[in-house]
C-alpha positions as MATLAB code, in Angstrom:
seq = 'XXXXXXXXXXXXXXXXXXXXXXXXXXXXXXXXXXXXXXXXXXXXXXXXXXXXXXXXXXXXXXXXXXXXXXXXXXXXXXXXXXXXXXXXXXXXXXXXXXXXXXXXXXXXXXXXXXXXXXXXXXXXXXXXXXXXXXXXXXXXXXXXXXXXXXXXXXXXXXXXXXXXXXXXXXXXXXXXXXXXXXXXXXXXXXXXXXXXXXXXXXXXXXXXXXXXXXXXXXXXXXXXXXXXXXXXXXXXXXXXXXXXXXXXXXXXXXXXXXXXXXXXXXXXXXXXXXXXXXXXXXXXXXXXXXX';
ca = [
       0.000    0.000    0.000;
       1.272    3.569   -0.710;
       2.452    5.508    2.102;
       0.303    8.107    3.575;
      -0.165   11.562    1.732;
      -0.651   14.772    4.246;
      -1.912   17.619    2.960;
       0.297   20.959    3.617;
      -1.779   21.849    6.721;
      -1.710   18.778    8.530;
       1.798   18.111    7.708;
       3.165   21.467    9.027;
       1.114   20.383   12.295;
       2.719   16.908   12.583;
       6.144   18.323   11.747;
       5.448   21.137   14.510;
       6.369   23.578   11.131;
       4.014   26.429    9.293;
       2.782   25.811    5.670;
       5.203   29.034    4.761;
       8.310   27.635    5.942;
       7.401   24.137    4.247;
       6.883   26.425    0.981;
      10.115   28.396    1.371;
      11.905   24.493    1.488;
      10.267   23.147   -1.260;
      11.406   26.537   -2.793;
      14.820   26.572   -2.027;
      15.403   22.651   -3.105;
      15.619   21.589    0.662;
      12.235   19.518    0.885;
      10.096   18.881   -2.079;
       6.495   17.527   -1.671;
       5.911   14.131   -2.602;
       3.173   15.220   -4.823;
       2.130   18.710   -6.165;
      -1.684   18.370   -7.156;
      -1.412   20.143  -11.189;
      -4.718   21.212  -10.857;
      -4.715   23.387   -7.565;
      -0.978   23.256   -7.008;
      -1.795   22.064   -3.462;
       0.969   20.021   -1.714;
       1.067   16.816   -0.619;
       3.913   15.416    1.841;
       4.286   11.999    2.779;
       4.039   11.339    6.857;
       7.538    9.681    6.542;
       9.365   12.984    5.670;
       8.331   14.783    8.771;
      11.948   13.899   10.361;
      13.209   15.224    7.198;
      11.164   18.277    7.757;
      12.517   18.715   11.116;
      15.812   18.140   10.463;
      16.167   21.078    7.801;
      14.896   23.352   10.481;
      17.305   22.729   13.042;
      20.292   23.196   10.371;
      19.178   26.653    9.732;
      18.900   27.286   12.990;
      22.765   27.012   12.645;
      22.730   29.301    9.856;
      24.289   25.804    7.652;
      24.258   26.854    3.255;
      21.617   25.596    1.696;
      24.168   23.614   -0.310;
      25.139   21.525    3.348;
      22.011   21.222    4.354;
      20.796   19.538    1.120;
      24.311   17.450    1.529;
      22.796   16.623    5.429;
      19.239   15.753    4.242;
      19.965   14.107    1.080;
      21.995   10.929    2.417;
      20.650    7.960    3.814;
      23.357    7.031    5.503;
      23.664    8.702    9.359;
      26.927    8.046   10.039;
      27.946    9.963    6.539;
      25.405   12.793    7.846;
      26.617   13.112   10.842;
      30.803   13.957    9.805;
      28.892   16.486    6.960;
      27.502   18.049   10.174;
      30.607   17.797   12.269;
      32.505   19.295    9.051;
      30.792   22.284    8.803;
      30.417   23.157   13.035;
      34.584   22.733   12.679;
      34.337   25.363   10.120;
      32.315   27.211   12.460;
      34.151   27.029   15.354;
      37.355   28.222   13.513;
      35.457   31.176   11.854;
      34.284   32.506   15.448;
      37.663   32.134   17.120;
      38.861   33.839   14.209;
      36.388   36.593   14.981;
      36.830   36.606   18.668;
      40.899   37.064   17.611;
      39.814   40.375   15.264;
      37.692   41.957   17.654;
      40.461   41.679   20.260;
      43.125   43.073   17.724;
      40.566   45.559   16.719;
      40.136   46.520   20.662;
      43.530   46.942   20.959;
      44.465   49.250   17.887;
      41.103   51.344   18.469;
      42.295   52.099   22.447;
      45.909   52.455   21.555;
      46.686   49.892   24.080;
      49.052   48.376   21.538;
      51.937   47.074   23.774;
      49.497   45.364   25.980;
      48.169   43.509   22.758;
      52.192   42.782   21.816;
      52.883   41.411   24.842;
      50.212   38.599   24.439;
      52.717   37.082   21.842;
      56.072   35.793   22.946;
      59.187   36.463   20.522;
      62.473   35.089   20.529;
      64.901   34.005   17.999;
      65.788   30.924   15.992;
      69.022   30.332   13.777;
      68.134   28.655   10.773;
      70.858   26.831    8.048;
      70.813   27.120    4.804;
      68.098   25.724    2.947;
      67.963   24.488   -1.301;
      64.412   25.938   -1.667;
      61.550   24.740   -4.430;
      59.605   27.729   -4.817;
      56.180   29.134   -6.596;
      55.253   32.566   -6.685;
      52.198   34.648   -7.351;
      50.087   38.345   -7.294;
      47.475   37.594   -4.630;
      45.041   39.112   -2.597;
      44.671   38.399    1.199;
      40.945   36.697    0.660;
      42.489   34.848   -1.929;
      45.495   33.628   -0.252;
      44.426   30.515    2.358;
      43.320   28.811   -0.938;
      46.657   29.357   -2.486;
      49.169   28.865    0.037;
      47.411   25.141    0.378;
      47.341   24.171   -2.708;
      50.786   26.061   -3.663;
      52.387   23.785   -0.440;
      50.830   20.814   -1.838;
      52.251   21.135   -5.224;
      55.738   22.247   -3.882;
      55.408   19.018   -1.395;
      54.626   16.199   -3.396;
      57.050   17.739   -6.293;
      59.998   17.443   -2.930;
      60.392   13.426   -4.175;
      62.117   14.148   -7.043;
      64.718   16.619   -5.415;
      65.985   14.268   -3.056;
      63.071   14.421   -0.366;
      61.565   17.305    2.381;
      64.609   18.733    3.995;
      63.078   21.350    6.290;
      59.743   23.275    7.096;
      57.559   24.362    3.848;
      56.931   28.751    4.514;
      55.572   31.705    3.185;
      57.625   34.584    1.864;
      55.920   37.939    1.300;
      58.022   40.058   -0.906;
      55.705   43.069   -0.586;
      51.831   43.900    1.410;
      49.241   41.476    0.711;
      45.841   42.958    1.373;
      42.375   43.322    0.289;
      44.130   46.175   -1.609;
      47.684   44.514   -2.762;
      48.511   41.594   -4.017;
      52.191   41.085   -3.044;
      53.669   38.725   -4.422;
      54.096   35.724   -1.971;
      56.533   32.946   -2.753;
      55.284   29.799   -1.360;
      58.591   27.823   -0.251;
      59.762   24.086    0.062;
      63.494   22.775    1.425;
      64.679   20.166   -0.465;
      67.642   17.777    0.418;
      69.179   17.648   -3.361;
      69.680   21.207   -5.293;
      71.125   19.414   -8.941;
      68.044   17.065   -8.648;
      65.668   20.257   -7.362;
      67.376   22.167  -10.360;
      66.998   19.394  -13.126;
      63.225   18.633  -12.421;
      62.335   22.854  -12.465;
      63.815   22.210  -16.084;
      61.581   19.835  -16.834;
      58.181   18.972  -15.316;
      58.793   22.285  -12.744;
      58.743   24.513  -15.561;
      55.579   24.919  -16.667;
      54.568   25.404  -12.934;
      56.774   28.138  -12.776;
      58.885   26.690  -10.545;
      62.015   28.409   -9.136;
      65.188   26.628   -7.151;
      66.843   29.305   -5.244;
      69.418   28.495   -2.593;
      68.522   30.765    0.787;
      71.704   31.090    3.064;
      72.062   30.529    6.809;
      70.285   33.205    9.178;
      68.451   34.170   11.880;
      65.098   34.543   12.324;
      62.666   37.028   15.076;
      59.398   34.552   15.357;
      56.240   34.646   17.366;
      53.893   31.292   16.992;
      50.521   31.995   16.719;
      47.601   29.559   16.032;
      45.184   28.471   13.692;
      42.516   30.858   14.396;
      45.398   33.977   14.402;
      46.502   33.081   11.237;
      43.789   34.620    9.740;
      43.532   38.084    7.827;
      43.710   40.931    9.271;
      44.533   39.253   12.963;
      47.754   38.220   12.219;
      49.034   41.648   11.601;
      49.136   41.757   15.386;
      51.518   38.626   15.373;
      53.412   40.694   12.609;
      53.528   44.143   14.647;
      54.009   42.298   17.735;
      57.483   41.130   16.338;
      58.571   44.419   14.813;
      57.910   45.943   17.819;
      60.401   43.142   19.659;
      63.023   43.817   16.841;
      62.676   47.593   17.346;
      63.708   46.946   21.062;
      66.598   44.475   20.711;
      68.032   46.279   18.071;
      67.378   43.831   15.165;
      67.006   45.149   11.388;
      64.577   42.925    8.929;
      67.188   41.415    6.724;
      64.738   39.656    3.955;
      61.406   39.157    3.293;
      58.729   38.085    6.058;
      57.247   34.687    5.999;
      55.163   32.336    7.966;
      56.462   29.137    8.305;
      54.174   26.332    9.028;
      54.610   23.729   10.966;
      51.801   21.503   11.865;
      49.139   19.533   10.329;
      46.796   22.135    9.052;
      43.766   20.203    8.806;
      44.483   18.162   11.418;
      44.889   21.235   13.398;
      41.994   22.792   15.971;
      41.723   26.661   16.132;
      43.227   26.977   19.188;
      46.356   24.468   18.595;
      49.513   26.141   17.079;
      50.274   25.946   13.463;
      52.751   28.752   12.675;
      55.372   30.904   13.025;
      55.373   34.480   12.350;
      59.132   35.498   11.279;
      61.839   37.965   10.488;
      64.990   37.136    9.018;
      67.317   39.910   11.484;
      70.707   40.665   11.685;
      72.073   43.300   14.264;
      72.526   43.182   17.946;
      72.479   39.908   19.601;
      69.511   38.233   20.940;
      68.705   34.804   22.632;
      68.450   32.046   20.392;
      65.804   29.309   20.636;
      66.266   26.102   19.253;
];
């Protein structure tokens, strides 16, 4: 026997719904009637998508896309549901501590209590040997950057096997501002272990990637770590200032290009767990050096 048809009125009562937000469902592609009557254009909903019903109004409750929701709803499998859901409150939770980080910076800046908001970060020094380097570069603007430095990493990364292996910690180099307003460039950077191997694949297979080999010497470096939620734009200016400020009083001049250099498992990573450092290649007075 078919399943049950409700009309629009006592469905919305059984799904504890109104007939307009069941409309604006069907409307946006979240839950379609079971049958639409041609004649009247009346609605019909079977009595088994009432959970279905429900469901869809407890993901906008947490303001999901339409496009996750449907990916929610649409699969019959829970257990597949249920990481979609846990997926998207991760991306949540990292958006609002990146928030919380912003309005703190912006506190900060606006009561020109900027020393206080320095001294959250702690800055020392790190020597650093030289490094064969597998590099890409690129024009890009700060919304557009998260999505590049990833995929730029990746590249550099899985291209390390044919120049001997990973011989160090993959970073950022920013050769000039990158902003909603300027675009830089950034290099994104790989050490490798072999430079003629590094130097014979950029010939080949590296060249239409626009791959460079450049061999950075031995320095020292003015860092601050800062975690996932501070890495992003405009909050990590703060991790920025705070080390120019810690240069500035130890007598340290910027002696190449800033970079972040990042350490940990990015996706793997929670917004409060460390992920990055914040650096200065320095030369001048002497400073502690951290290992």
């Amino acid at each position: 026997m078919d399943e049950e048809l409700l009309g629009i009125g006592a469905f919305a009562a059984r799904a504890r719904l109104s007939a307009k937000a069941l409309r604006l469902y069907d409307r946006l592609g979240l839950l379609a009637p079971a049958r639409v009557d041609e004649a009247t254009g009346y609605r019909y909903y079977r009595a088994g998508q009432v959970e279905a019903a429900r469901l869809v109004a407890l993901l906008r409750q947490l303001d999901m896309p339409l496009a996750r929701i449907a990916g929610v709803v649409d699969t019959a499998d829970g257990a597949v549901a249920a990481e979609r859901l846990a997926a998207y409150w991760t991306d949540v939770e990292t958006r609002h501590a990146g928030q919380r980080t912003l309005a703190e910076y912006l506190r900060g800046r606006l009561s020109g209590r900027n020393s206080e908001m320095y001294g959250k970060f702690e800055v020392d020094t790190v020597d650093v040997p030289a490094q064969v380097l597998i590099t890409e570069s690129r024009h890009v603007l700060a919304d557009e950057l998260p999505a590049w430095i990833g995929a730029a990493l990746g590249r550099l990364e899985e291209a390390a096997g044919e120049c001997g292996g990973a011989a160090g910690t993959p970073f950022v180099a920013y050769h000039a501002e990158v902003s909603m307003e300027s675009d830089g460039p950034a290099e994104a950077c790989v050490p490798v272990a072999d430079e003629a191997a590094a130097r014979a694949w950029a010939e080949g297979l590296g060249r239409a990637r626009g791959t460079v080999v450049r061999v950075e010497p031995a320095q020292r470096l003015a860092r601050t770590r800062i975690t996932k939620a501070q890495v992003a734009h405009p909050q990590i200016l703060a991790a920025f200032e705070a080390v120019e400020e810690w240069m500035r009083a130890k007598g340290l001049t910027p002696a190449g290009p800033c970079r972040e250099v990042y350490f940990a498992d990015w996706e793997a990573a929670g917004p409060e767990d460390p992920v990055c450092d914040v650096a200065f290649p320095v030369t001048g007075a002497a400073a502690g050096s951290a290992g």
